[in-house]
Backbone as CSV, one residue per row, in Angstrom:
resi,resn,N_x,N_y,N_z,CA_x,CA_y,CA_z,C_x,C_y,C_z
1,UNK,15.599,1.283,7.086,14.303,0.675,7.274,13.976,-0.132,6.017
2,UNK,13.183,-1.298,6.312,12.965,-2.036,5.314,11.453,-2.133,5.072
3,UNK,11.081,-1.747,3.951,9.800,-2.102,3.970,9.097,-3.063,2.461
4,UNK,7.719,-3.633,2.601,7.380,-4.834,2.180,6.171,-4.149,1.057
5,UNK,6.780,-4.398,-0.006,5.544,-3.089,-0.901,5.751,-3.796,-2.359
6,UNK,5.403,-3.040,-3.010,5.699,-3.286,-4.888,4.685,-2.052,-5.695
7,UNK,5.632,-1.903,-6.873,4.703,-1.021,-7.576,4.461,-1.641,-9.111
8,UNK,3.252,-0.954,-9.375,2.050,-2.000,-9.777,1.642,-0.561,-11.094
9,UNK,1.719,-1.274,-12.217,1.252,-0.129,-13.240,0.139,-1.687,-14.082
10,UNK,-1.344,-0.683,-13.638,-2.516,-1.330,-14.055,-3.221,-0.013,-14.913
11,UNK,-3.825,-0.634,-16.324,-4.598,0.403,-17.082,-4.280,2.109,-17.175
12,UNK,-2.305,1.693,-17.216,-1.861,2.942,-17.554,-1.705,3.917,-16.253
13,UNK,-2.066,3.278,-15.149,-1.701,3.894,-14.009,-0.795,3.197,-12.625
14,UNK,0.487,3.905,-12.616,1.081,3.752,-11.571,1.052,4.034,-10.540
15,UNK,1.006,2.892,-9.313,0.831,3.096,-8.067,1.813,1.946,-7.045
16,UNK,2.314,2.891,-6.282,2.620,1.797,-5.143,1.650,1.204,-3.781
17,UNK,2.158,0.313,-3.526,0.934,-0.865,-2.437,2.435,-1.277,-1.329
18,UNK,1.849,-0.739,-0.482,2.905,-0.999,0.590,2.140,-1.897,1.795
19,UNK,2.762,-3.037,2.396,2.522,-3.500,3.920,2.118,-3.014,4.406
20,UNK,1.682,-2.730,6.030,1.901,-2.236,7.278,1.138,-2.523,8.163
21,UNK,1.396,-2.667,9.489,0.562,-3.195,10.780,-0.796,-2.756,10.370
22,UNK,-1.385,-3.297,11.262,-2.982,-2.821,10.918,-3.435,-1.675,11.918
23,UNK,-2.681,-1.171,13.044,-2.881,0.336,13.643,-2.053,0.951,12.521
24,UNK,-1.945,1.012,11.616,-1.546,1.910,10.140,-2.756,2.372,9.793
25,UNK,-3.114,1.299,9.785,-4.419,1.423,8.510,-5.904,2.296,9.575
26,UNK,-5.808,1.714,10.788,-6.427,1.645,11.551,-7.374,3.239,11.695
27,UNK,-6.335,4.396,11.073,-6.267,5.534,11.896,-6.384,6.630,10.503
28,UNK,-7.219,7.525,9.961,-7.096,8.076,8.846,-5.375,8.914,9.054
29,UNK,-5.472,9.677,10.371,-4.174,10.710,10.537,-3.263,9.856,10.612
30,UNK,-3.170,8.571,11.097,-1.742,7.932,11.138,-1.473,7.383,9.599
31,UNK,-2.322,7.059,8.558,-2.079,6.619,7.586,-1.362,7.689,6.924
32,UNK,-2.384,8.536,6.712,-1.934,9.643,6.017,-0.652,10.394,6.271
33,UNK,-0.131,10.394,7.668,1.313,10.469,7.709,1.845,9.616,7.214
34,UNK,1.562,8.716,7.563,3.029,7.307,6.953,2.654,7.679,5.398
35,UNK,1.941,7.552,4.485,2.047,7.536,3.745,2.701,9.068,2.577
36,UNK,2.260,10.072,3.418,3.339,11.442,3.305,4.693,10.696,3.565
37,UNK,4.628,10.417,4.767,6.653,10.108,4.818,6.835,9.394,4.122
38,UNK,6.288,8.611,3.492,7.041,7.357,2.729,6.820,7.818,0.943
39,UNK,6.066,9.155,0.608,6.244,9.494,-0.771,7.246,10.058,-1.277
40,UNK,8.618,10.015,-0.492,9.768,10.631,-1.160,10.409,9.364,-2.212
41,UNK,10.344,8.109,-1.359,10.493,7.228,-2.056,10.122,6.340,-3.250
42,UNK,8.897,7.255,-3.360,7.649,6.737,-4.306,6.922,7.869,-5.023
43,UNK,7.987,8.909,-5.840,7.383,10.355,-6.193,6.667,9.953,-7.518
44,UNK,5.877,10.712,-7.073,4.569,11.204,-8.245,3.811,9.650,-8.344
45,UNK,3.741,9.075,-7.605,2.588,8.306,-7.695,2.110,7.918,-6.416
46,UNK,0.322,7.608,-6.605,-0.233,7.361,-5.323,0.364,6.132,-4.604
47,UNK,-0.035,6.191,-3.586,0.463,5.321,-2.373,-0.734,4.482,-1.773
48,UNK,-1.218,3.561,-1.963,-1.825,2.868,-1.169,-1.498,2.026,0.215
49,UNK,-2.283,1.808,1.534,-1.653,0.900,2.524,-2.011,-0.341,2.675
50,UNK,-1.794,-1.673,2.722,-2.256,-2.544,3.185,-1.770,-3.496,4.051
51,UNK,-2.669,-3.483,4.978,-2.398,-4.493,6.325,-3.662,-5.401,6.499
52,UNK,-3.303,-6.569,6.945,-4.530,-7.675,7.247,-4.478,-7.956,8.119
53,UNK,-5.755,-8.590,8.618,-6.362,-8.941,10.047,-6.029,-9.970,10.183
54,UNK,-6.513,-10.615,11.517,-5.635,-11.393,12.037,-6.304,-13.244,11.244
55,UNK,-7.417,-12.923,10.146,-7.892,-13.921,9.699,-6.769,-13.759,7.979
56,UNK,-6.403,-12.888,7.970,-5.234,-12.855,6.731,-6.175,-11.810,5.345
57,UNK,-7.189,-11.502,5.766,-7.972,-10.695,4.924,-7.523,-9.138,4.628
58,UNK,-7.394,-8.765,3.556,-6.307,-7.005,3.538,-7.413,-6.392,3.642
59,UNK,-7.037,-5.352,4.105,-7.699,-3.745,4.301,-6.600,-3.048,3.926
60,UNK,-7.649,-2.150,2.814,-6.566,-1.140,2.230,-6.604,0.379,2.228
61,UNK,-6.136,1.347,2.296,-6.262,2.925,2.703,-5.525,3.931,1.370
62,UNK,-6.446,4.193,0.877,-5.246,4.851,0.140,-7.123,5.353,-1.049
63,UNK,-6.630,5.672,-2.737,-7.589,5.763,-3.446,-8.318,5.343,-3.899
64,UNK,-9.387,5.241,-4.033,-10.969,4.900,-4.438,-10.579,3.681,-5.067
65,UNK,-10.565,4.340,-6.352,-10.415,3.573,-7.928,-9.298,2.082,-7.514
66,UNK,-8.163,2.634,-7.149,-7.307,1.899,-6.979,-7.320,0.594,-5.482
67,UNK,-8.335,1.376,-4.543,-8.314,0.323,-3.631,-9.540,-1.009,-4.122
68,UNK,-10.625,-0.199,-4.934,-11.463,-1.082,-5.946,-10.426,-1.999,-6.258
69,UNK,-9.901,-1.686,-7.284,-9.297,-2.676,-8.018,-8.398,-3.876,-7.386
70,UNK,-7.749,-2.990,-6.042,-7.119,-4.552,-5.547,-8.016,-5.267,-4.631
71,UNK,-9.409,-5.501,-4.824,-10.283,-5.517,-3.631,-10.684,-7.017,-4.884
72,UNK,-10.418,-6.827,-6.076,-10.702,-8.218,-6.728,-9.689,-9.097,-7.317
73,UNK,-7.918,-8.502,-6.509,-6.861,-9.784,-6.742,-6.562,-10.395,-5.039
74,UNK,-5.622,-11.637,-5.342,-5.575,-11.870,-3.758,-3.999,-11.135,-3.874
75,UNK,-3.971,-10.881,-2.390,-2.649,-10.535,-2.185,-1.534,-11.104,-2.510
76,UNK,-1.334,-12.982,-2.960,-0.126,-13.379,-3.674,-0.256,-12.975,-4.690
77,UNK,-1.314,-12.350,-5.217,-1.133,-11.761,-6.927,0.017,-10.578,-7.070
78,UNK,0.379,-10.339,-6.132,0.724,-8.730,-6.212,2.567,-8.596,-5.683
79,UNK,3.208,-8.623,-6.753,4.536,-8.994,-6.990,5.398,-7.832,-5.791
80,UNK,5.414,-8.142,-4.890,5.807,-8.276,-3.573,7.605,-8.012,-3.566
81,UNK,7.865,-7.478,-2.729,9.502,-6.999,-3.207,9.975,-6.243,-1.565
82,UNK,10.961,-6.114,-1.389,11.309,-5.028,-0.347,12.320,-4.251,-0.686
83,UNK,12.189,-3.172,-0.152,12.517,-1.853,-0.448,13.458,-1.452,0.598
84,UNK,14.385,-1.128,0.885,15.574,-0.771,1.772,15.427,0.534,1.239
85,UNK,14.569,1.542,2.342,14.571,2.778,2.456,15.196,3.427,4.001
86,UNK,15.375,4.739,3.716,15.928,5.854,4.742,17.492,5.381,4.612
């Protein structure tokens, strides 16, 4: 599986920011699984989700502090990479 993410160390804290459809985001229990399954690949740091609507605007799921903070870059800010996991 390939997925569309990057990890991002801001003010001493590491976190990954991953893609995903927007029924990801859509759903607290479906996030929160995907984002359990996908922390083997991404240990010991939080996981944020983001998927955008169909006007290109992100919605993001994941922690407070950290969804703050990407709520004031645009999404080409955010050094973007894919990940060939499972």
């Amino acid at each position: 599986m390939t997925i569309h993410g990057a990890v991002i160390i801001e003010q001493g804290v590491t976190f990954a920011i991953i893609s995903v459809k927007p029924h990801v985001t859509q759903y607290t229990a479906r996030a929160t699984a995907f984002r359990q399954e996908i922390s083997y690949f991404f240990p010991n740091m939080p996981i944020i989700l983001m998927s955008q609507d169909s006007t290109g605007a992100p919605h993001y799921f994941g922690r407070k502090d950290i969804v703050e903070f990407l709520k004031t870059i645009r999404v080409d800010q955010i050094p973007w990479k894919e990940y060939h996991v499972y």
